[in-house]
C-alpha positions as CSV (number, residue, x, y, z in Angstrom):
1,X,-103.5,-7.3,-35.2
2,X,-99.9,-7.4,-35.6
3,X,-99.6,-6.9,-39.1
4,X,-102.8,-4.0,-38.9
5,X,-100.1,-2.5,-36.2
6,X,-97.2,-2.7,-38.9
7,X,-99.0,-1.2,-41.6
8,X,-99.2,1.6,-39.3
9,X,-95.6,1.9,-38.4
10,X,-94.6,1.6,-42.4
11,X,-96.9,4.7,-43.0
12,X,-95.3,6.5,-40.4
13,X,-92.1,5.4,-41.0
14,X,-92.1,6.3,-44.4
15,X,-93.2,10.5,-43.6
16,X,-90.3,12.6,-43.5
17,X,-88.4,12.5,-39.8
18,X,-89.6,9.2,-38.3
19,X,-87.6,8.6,-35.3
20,X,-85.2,5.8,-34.2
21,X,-87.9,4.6,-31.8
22,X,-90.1,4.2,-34.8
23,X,-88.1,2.2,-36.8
24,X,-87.0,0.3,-33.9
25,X,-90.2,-0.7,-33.1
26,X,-91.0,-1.6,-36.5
27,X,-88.0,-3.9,-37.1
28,X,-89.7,-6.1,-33.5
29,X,-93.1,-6.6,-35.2
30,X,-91.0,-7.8,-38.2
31,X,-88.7,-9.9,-36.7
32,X,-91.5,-11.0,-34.7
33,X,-94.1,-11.8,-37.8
34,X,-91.1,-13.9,-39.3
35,X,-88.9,-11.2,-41.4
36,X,-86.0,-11.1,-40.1
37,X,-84.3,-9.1,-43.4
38,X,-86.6,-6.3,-43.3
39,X,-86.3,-6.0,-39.4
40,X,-82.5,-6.0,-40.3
41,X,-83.3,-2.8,-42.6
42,X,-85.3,-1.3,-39.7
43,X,-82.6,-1.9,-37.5
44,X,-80.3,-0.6,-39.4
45,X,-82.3,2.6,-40.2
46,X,-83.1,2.8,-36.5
47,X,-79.3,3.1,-35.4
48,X,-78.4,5.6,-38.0
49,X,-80.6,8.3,-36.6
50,X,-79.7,7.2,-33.0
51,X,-76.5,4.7,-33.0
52,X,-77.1,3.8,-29.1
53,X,-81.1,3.7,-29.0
54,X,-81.3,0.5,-26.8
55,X,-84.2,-0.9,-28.4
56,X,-82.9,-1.2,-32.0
57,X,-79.7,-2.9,-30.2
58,X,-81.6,-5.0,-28.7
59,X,-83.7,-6.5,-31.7
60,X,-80.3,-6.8,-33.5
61,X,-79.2,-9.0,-30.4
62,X,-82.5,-11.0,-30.8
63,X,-81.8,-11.8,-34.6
64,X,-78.3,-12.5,-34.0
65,X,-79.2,-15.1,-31.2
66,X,-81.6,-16.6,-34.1
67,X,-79.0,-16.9,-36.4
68,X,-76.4,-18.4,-33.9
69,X,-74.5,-15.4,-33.9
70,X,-73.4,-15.3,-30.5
71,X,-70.4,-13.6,-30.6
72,X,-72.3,-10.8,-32.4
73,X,-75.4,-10.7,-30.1
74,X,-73.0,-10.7,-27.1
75,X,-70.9,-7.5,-28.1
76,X,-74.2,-6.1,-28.9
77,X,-75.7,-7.0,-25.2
78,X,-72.4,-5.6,-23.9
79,X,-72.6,-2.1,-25.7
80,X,-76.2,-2.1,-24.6
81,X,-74.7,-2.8,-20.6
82,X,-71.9,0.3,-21.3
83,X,-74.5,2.8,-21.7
84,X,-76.6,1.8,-19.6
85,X,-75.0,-0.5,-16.9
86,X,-77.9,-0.4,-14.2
87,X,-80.5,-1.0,-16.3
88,X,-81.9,-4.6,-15.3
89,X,-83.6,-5.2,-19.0
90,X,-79.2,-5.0,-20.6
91,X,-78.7,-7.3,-17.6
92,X,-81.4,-10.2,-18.3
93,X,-80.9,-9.3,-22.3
94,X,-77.4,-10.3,-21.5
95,X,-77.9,-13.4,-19.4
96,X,-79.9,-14.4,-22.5
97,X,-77.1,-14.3,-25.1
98,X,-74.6,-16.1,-22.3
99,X,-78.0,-19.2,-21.9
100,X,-78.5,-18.9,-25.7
101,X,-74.8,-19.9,-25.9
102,X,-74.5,-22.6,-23.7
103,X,-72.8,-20.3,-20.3
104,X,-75.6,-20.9,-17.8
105,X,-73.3,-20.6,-15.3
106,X,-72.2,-17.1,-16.2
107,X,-76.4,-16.4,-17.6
108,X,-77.1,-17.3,-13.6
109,X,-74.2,-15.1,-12.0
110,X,-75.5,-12.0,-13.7
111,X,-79.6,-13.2,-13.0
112,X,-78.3,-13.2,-8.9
């Protein structure tokens, strides 16, 4: 099912326009079906048509906290938190990174 569903996002993303959502949601069911290179292209793609859509920034933060890139994933969470400081999915994306890397204690401070 997941790969049925991105053979349908690479059609649409490959007719003229597609949108940053499009791509974004295109590099998830990549990273998610294991390709974490093309979901990087995606992602990339993704930002260049919108650099603050939050759901490109987010995948990026999931493949960086897969690669141990923690310092990468957490300036990416952060950016995600400047634009949108209320929003409760930057928070727990951002607790995440800070479990990921071994600060529970600050993970748990911003979970409270």
């Amino acid at each position: 099912v997941l790969k049925e569903l991105l053979g349908k996002l690479q059609i649409l993303t490959s007719k003229a326009n597609p949108t940053a959502s499009a791509w974004a949601s295109r590099a998830a069911l990549e990273r998610v079906l294991g390709d974490r290179q093309a979901a990087k292209e995606s992602i990339k793609k993704s930002l260049s048509i919108d650099p603050k859509n939050s759901a490109a920034l987010s995948e990026r933060v999931e493949i960086a906290i897969f690669e141990g890139d923690f310092a990468g994933a957490l300036a990416t969470a952060k950016s995600i938190l400047q634009t949108s400081p209320a929003s409760v999915g930057a928070n727990v994306l951002l607790a995440r990174v800070l479990a990921a890397s071994g600060k529970i204690a600050e993970a748990r401070k911003i979970l409270d």
